[in-house]
C-alpha positions in Angstrom: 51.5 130.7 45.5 50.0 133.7 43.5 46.5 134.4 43.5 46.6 134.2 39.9 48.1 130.4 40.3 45.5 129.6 42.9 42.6 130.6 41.1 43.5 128.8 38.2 44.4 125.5 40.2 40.9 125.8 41.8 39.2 126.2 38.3 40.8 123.0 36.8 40.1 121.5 40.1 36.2 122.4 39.9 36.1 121.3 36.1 37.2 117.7 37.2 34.5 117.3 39.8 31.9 118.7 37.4 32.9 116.5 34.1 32.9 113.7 37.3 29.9 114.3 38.8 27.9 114.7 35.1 29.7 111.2 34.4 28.1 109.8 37.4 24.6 111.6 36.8 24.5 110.2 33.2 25.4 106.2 34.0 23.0 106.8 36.5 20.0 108.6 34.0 21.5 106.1 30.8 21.4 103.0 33.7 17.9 104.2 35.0 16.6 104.7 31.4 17.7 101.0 30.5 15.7 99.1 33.6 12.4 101.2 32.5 12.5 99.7 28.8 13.7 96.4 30.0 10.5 97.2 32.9 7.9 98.0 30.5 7.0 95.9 27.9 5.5 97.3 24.7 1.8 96.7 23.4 1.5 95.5 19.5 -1.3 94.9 17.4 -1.1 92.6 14.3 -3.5 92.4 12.0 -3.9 88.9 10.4 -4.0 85.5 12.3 -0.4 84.6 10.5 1.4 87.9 11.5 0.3 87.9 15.0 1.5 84.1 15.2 4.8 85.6 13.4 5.0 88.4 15.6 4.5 86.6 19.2 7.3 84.4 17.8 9.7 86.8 17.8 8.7 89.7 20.2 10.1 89.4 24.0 8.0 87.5 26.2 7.3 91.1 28.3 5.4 92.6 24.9 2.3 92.3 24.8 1.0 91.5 21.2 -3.1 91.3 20.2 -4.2 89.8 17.1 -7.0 92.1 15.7 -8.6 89.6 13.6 -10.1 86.4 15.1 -9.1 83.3 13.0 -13.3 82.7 12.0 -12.9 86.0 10.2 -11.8 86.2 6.6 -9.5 89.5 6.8 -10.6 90.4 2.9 -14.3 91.0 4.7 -12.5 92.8 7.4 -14.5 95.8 8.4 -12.3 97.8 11.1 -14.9 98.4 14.2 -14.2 101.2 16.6 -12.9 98.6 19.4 -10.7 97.4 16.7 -9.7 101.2 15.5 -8.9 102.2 19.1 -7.0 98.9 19.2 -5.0 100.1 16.1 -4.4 103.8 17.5 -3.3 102.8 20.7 -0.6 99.9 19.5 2.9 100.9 19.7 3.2 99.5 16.4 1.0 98.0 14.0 2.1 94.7 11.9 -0.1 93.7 8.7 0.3 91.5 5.5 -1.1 94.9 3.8 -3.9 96.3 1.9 -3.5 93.1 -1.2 -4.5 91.0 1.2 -6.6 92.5 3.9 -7.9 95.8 2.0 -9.3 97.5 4.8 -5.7 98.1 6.0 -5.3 100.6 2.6 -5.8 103.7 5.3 -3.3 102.9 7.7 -0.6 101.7 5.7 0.9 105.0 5.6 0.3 105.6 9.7 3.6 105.8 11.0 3.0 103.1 13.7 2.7 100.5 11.2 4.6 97.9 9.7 3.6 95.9 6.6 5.0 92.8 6.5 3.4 91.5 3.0 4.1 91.0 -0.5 4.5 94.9 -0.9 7.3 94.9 1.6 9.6 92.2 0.5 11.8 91.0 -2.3 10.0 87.6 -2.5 12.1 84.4 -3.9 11.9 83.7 -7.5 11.4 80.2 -8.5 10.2 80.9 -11.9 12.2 78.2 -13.0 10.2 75.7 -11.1 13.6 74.2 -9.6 13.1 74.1 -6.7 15.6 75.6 -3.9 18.7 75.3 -5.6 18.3 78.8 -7.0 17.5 81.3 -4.3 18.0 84.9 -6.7 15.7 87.4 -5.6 13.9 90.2 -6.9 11.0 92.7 -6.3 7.9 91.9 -5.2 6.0 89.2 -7.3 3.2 90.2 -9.9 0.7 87.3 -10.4 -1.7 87.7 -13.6 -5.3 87.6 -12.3 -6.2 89.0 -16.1 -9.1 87.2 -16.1 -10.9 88.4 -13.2 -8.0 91.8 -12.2 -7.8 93.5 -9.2 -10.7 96.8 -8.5 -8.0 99.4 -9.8 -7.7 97.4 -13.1 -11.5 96.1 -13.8 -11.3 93.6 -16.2 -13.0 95.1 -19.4 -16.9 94.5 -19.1 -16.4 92.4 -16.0 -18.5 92.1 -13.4 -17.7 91.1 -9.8 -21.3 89.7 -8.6 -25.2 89.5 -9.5 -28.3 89.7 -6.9 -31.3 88.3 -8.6 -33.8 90.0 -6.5 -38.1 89.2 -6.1 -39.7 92.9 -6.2 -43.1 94.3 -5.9 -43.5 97.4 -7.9 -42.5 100.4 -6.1 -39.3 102.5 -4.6 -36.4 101.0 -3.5 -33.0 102.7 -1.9 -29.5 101.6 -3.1 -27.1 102.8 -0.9 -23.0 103.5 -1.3 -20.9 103.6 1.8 -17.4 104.9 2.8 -15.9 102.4 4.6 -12.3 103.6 6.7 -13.3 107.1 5.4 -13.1 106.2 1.8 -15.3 104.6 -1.1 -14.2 101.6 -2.6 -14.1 103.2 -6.0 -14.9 107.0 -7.0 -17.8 105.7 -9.3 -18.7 102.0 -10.6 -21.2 100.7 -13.3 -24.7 98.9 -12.8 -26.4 96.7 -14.8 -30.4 96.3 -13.7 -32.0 93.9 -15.9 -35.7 92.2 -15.9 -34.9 88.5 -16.1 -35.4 85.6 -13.8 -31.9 83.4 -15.5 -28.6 85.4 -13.9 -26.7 82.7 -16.2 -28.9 84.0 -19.2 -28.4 87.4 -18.8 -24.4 87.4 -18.0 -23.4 87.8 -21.8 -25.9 91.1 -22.1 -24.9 92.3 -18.5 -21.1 92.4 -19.7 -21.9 93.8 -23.2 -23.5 96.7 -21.8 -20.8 97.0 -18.9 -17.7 97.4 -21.9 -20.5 100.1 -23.7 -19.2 103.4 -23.7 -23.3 104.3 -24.2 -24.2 104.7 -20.5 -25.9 106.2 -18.3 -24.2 108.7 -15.4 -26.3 109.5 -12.1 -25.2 111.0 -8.8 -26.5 111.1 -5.5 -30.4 110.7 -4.9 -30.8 109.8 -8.9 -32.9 107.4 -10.4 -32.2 103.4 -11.6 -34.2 101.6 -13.6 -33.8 98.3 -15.4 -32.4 99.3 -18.7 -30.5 98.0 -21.8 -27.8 100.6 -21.1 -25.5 100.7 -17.9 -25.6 103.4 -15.0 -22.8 104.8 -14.1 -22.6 105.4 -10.3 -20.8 108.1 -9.1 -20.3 108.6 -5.3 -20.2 111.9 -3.6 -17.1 112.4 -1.2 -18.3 115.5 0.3 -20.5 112.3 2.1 -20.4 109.4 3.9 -23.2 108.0 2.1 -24.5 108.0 -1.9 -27.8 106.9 -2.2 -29.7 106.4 -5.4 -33.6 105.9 -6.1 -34.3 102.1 -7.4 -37.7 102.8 -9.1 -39.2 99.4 -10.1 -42.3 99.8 -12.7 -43.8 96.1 -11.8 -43.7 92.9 -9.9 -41.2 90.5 -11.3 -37.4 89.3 -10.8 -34.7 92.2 -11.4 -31.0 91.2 -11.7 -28.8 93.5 -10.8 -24.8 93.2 -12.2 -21.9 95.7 -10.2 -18.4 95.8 -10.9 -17.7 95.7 -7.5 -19.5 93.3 -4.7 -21.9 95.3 -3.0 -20.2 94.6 0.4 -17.9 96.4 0.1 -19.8 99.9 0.5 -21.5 98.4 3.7 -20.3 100.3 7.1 -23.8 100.7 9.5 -26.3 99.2 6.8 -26.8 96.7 4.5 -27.0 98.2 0.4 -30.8 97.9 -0.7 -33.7 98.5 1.4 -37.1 99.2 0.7 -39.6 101.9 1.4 -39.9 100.8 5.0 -36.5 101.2 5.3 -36.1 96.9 5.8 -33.2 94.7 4.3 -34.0 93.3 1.0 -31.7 90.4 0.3 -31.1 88.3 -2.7 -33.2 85.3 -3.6 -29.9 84.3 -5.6 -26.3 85.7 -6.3 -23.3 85.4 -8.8 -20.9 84.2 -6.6 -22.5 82.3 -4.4 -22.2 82.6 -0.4 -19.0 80.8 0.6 -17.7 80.6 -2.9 -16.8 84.3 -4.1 -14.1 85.1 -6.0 -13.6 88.0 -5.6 -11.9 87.3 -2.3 -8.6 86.3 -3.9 -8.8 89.4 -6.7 -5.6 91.6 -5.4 -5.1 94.0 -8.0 -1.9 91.9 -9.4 0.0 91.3 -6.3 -0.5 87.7 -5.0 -0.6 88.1 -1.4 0.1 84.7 -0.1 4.1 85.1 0.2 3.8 83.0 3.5 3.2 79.5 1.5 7.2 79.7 0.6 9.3 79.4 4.3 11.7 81.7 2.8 9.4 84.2 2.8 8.2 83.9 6.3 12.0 84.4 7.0 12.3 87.4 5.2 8.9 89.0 7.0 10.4 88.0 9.9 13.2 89.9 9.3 11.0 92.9 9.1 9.2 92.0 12.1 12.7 91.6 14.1 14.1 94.8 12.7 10.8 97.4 13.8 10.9 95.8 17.7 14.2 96.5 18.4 14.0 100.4 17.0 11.8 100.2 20.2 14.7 99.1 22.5 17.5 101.2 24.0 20.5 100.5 22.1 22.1 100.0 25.9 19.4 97.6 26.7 21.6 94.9 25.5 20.3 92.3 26.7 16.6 92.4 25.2 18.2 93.2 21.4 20.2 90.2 21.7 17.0 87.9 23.3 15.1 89.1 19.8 18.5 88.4 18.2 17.7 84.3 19.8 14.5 84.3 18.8 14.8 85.2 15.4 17.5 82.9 14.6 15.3 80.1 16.3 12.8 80.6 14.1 14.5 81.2 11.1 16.1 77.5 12.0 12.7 75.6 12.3 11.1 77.5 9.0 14.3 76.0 7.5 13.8 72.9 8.9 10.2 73.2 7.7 11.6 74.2 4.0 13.8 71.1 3.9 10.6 68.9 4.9 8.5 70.1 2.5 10.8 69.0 -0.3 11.3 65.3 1.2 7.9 64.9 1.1 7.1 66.2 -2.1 10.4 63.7 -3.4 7.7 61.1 -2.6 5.4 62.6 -5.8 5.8 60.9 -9.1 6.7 64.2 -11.2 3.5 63.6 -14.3 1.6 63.8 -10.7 2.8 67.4 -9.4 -0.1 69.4 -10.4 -2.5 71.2 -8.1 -5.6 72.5 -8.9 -7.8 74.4 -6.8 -10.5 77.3 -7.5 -8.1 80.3 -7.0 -4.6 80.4 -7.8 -3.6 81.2 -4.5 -0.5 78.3 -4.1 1.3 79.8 -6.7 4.1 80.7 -4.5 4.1 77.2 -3.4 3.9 76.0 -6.1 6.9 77.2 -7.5 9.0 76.9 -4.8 8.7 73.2 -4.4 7.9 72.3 -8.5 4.0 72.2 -9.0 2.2 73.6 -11.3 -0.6 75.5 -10.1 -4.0 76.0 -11.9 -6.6 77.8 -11.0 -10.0 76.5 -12.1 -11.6 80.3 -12.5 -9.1 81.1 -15.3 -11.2 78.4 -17.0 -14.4 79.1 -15.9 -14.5 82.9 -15.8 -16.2 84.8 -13.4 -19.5 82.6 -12.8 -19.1 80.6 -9.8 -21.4 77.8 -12.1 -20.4 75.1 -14.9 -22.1 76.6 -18.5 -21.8 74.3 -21.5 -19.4 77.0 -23.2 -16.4 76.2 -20.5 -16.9 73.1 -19.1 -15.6 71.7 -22.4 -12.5 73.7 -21.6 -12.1 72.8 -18.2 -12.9 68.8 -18.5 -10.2 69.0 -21.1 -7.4 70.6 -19.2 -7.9 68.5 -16.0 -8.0 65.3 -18.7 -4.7 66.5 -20.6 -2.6 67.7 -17.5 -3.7 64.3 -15.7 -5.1 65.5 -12.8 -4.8 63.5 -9.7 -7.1 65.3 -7.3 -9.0 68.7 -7.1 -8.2 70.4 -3.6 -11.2 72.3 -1.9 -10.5 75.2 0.2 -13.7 75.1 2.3 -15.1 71.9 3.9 -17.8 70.4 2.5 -16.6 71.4 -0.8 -18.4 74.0 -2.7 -21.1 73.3 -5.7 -18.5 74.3 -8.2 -16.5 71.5 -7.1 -18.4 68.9 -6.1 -20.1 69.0 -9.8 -17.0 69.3 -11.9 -15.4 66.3 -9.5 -18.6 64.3 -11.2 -18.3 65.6 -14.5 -14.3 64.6 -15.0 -13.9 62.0 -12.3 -11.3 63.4 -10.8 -11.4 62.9 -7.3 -11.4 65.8 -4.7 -8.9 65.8 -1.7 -10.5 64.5 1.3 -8.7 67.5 3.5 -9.3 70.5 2.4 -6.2 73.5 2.2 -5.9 76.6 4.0 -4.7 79.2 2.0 -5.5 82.1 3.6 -3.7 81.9 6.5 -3.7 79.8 9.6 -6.1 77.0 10.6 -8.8 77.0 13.5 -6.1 75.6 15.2 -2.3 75.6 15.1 0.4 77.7 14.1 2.0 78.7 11.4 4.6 75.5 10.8 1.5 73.2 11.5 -0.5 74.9 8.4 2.2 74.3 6.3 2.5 70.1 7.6 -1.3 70.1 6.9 -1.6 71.3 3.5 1.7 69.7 2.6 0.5 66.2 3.8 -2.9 67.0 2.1 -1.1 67.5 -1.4 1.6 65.0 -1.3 -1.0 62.3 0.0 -3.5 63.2 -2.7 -1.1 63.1 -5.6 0.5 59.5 -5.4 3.2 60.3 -2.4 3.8 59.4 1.3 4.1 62.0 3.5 5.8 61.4 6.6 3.7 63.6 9.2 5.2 62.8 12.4 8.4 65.0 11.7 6.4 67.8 10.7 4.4 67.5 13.6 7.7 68.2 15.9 9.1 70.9 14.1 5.5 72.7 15.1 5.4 71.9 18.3 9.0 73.4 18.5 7.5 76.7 16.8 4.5 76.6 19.7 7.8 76.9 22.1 8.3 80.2 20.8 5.1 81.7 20.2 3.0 80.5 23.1 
């Protein structure tokens, strides 16, 4: 044999044991690669009660997934805490309804860990028709019209979102502004500060002056007085705080009116102090503790997708697509466990869809209205053929019963024969508990949940509850036993 023959025979010889030795050295790396995903489980944080139910549902058993929000906190309040924002930085990936419903979330949304799951992230289904399932066509998100009390990038013109009616000794007060997640709620909002002792009395002047275009503009460290014209507050972003000078001329009751609740600019200290730097709290407020309305005011977008099972099936969807970006598309066998899960619980919340409709069967139709303080059921509503009203597009913004709307109010519940009001709080509010009197229309004896899940259950047994609630309340039988096994088949999953 030639050299020349030899050389070449060793050279094809030597590329076959390379192209087999890198075979072997890559099913080993790729095969070596695949145990340390299937080894190591990942670490997710979700953000609401519901989603972290959702999500333990349908991650592996080997993820570990924290709920950031305890189910005694409402997540519109939410105020992100550094455990909770080292919680949120450290999550592999991040899974929230979304800023419409828990607002706080506005300055992560865009963080590339997380995944919102809510209104704003799916086509919901569209039952404008009020006919039930039989027509599943879908479409972009869904706009609710909260015109009467709008969302805080639309204000309502000369609205106001509370009133402090506050005792005060003549003297210097400090108002202070807060950015909370790094932001203010609002560049600038308007203030009403009015000497009265009647927050009813003074609503009508409050919100004349608020529409005025003759107001009053002061930045930081200026100077509020009660006044027949409005102050227009504008917030310095250079700082984390904007405080102003309340200067009160002598001893009496001082309402003040804001277009946005004062709460909201609270991060280390409550908004109004006096000279000795000490909390000075309302004597009364417009809304009341444990009634405010301004919790269900989302800008346009109604939130509460979840009350319509298809929904949760399409979040899910969401949910099941972002956890397996995070396996190895060898790792075969953990996509297709998701795959398992996913289907399992898009079977029960079908199941659960299919329930809700035999009950409601049970309703006479003259008797499928529900009424409640916000108009948070609407998606409920109009997936299983109520109407849904919500008693503050009658009564406006005061969380109290004036002779100019209860007139309005007792006729719509008479006219629309109303069958029950349905609390959402336990004992039921003021509000309620005086127009129940004033119409004789009974309230439900359970209240509804629709903010998310309940102290206890999941997110099946929410839906038996307030189903059973409404379809009990309104003339029908609802048959709670079978609901009660389709959640206990959902705790299967996310337990």
């Amino acid at each position: 044999m030639s050299i020349f023959k030899r050389l070449l025979t060793n050279k094809k010889g030597s590329s076959k044991s390379i192209i087999k030795n890198s075979v072997v050295a890559g099913t080993i790396i790729f095969s070596g690669f695949g145990q340390d995903v299937m080894a190591k489980g990942k670490s997710y944080v979700a953000v609401e009660p519901l989603v972290c139910d959702l999500v333990k549902s349908i991650a592996l058993p080997s993820d570990e997934v924290k709920c950031l929000v305890d189910r005694k906190q409402d997540v519109h309040d939410l105020k992100i805490n550094p455990r909770q924002a080292q919680l949120l930085n450290s999550a592999d990936k991040v899974f929230t309804l979304g800023k419409e419903m828990t607002p706080s979330m506005r300055n992560w949304e865009n963080k590339k860990n997380t995944v919102v799951v809510g209104v704003s992230a799916i086509d919901v289904d569209d039952h404008s028709d009020h006919g039930g399932h039989d027509d599943h066509s879908e479409h972009s998100a869904k706009v609710d019209d909260h015109s009467d009390h709008g969302g805080h990038d639309d204000h309502a013109k000369g609205a106001f979102e509370w009133a402090g009616k506050f005792q005060l000794s003549k003297g210097s007060y400090k108002w202070s502004f807060e950015k909370v997640d790094g932001e203010y709620a609002d560049p600038a909002m308007k203030m009403v500060i009015l000497k009265s002792n009647d927050i009813e009395g003074s609503e009508d002047l409050a919100k004349e002056l608020l529409e005025s275009k003759d107001s009053i503009s002061r930045k930081n460290e200026g100077t509020l007085i009660a006044s027949n014209k409005a102050f227009v507050l504008n917030f310095d972003q250079r700082k984390e705080s904007t405080v102003f000078n309340v200067d009160i001329k002598e001893d009496g009751q001082y309402i003040f009116f804001t277009e946005h609740m004062p709460f909201e600019f609270e991060a280390t200290q409550h908004f109004f102090k006096d000279v000795s730097n000490s909390d000075v709290e309302p004597i009364a407020q417009v809304p009341d503790e444990g009634e405010g309305h301004h919790h269900h005011d989302h800008g346009g977008l109604d939130p509460h997708v979840w009350h319509d099972p298809h929904n949760i099936i399409k979040m899910g969807d969401l949910i099941s697509k972002s956890l397996k970006k995070d396996i190895s598309v060898f790792n075969r066998g953990d996509r297709k466990l998701i795959n398992e899960r996913l289907e399992k619980a898009d079977s029960l919340l079908e199941g659960l869809d299919s329930w809700i409709i035999e009950q409601v069967s049970s309703i006479p139709e003259e008797n499928r209205v529900i009424v409640s303080k916000h108009k948070a059921l609407g998606y409920y509503g109009d997936a299983f053929g109520f109407e849904t009203i919500s008693l503050l597009d009658f009564l406006g913004d005061s969380s109290s019963l004036r002779p100019d709307n209860i007139s309005s109010t007792l006729k719509m519940l008479d006219e629309e024969k109303v069958q029950a009001i349905f609390p959402e709080q336990i004992p039921a509010s003021k509000l309620l508990r005086n127009l129940s009197r004033q119409s004789s229309v009974p309230l439900a004896s359970n209240q509804i949940f629709v903010d998310g899940l309940m102290m206890d259950g999941n997110t099946v047994s929410v839906a038996v509850h307030n189903t059973c609630t409404i379809v009990n309340s309104l003339g029908g039988s609802c048959d709670k036993e079978s609901g009660s096994n389709l959640e206990s088949e959902w705790y299967k999953l996310s337990d």
